[in-house]
C-alpha positions as CSV (number, residue, x, y, z in Angstrom):
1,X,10.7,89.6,91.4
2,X,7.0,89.8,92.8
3,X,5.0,87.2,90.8
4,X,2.0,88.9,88.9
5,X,-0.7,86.8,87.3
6,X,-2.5,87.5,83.6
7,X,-5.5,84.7,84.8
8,X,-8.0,87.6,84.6
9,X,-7.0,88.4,80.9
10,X,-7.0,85.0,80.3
11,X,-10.7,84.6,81.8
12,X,-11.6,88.0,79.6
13,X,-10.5,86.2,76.5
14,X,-12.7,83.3,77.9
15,X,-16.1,85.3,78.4
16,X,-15.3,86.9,74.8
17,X,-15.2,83.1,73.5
18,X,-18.5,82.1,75.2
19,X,-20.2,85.5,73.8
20,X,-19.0,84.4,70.3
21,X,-21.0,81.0,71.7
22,X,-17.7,79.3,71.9
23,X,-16.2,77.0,74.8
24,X,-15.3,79.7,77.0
25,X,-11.4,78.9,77.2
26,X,-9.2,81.6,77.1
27,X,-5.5,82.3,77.0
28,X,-2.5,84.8,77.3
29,X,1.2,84.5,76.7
30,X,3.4,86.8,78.7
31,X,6.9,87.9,77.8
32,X,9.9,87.5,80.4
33,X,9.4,91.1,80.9
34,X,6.2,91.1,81.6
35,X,4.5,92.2,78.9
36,X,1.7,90.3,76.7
37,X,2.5,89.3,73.9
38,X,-1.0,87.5,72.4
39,X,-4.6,86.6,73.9
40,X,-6.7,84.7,72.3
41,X,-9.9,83.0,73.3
42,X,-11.4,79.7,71.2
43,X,-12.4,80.0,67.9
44,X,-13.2,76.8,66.5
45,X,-16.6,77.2,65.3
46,X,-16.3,80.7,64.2
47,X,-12.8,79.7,62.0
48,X,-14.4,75.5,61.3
49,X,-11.3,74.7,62.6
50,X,-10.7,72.3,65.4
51,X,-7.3,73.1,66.5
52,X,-8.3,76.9,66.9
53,X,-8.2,76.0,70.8
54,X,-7.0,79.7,72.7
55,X,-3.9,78.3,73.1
56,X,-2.9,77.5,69.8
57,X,-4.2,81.0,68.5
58,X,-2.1,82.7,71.2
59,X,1.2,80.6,70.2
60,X,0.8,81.3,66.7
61,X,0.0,85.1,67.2
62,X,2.9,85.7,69.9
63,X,5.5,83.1,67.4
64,X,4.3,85.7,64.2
65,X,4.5,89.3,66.7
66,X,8.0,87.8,67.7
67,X,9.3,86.5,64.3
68,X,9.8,82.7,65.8
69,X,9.1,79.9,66.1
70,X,9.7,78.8,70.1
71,X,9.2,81.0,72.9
72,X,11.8,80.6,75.7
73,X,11.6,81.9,78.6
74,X,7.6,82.8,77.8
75,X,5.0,82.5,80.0
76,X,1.2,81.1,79.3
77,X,-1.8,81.7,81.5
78,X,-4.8,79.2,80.2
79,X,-8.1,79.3,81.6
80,X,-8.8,75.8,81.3
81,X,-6.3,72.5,81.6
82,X,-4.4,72.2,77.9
83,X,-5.9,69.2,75.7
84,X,-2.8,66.6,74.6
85,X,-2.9,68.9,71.0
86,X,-2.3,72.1,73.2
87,X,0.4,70.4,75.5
88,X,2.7,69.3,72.2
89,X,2.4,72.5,71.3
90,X,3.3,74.0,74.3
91,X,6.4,71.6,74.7
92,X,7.3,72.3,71.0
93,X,6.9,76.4,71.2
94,X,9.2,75.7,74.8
95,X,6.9,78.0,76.6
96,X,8.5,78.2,80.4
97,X,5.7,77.9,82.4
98,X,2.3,76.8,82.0
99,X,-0.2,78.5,84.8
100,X,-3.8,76.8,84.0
101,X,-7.1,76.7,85.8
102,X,-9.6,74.3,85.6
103,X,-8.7,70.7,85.2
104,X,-10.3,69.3,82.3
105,X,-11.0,65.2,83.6
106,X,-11.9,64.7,80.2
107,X,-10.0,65.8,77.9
108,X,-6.8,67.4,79.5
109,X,-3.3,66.5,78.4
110,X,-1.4,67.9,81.8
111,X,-2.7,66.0,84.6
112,X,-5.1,63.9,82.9
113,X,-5.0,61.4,80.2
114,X,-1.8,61.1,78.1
115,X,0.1,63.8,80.7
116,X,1.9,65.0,77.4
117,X,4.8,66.5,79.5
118,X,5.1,63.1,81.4
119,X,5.7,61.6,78.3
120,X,9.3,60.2,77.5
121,X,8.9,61.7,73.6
122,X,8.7,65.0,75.1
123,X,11.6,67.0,74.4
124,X,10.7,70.3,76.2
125,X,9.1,70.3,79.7
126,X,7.2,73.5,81.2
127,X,6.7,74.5,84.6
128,X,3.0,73.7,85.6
129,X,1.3,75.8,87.8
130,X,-2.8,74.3,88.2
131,X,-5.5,76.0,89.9
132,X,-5.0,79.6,89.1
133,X,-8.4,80.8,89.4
134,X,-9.8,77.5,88.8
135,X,-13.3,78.4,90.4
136,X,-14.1,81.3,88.2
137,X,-12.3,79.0,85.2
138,X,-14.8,76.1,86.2
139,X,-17.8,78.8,86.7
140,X,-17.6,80.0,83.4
141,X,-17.6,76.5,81.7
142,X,-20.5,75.3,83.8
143,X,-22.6,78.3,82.8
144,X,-21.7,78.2,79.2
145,X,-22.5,74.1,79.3
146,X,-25.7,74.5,81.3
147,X,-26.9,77.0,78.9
148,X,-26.6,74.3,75.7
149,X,-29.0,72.1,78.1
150,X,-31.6,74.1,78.3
């Protein structure tokens, strides 16, 4: 099977979010067939609610379109590094594999901080797959952030 990335339609759903003057995180969850299931970019000021991060609106979207909760075998493409909220989720959905971009030194939950899949409560462990497109990931969130400066 030739590998085939969705980072661009995750980074779609990101430029979308920083139009809608949003962080600019954006995500995508891929069937095992290859077919996408939800996208979803942030919309936490728009909805006033903190937990719509992409990838939580994307889980919730693909869990309803499927009629489940969990989503084996599942992939998810995520423009940015998941926060420790996003990574539970993740592990309690059981996405398979987790391809992200930027690393988030701040406030990721992956690689950083509380490494939520590292963690000994955490039932479900994804594949992780960093760096897909970080530079265009990490483009797009210095842009949107330099423009708040000004």
């Amino acid at each position: 099977m030739v590998f085939t990335s969705f980072m661009e339609q995750a980074l779609d759903e990101a430029r979308l979010a920083a139009e809608r003057g949003e962080v600019p995180v954006g995500a995508v969850i891929v069937s095992p067939e290859g077919a996408v299931v939800a996208r979803a970019g942030n919309r936490t000021r728009e909805l006033n609610d903190p937990t719509a991060h992409a990838e939580i609106l994307a889980i919730r979207m693909a869990c309803e379109a499927l009629g489940s909760e969990r989503l084996p075998d599942h992939d998810l493409y995520v423009t940015l590094e998941p926060c420790p909220m996003c990574a539970s989720a993740i592990s309690q959905t059981r996405i398979a594999r987790v391809y992200y971009g930027a690393a988030d030194p701040k406030s990721g939950g992956v690689a950083q901080g509380p490494r939520v899949f590292s963690h000994p409560q955490s039932h479900y462990v994804p594949e992780v797959y960093d760096g897909i497109a970080a530079a265009e990931s990490e483009a797009l969130l210095k842009a949107f952030f330099a423009d708040k400066r000004r």
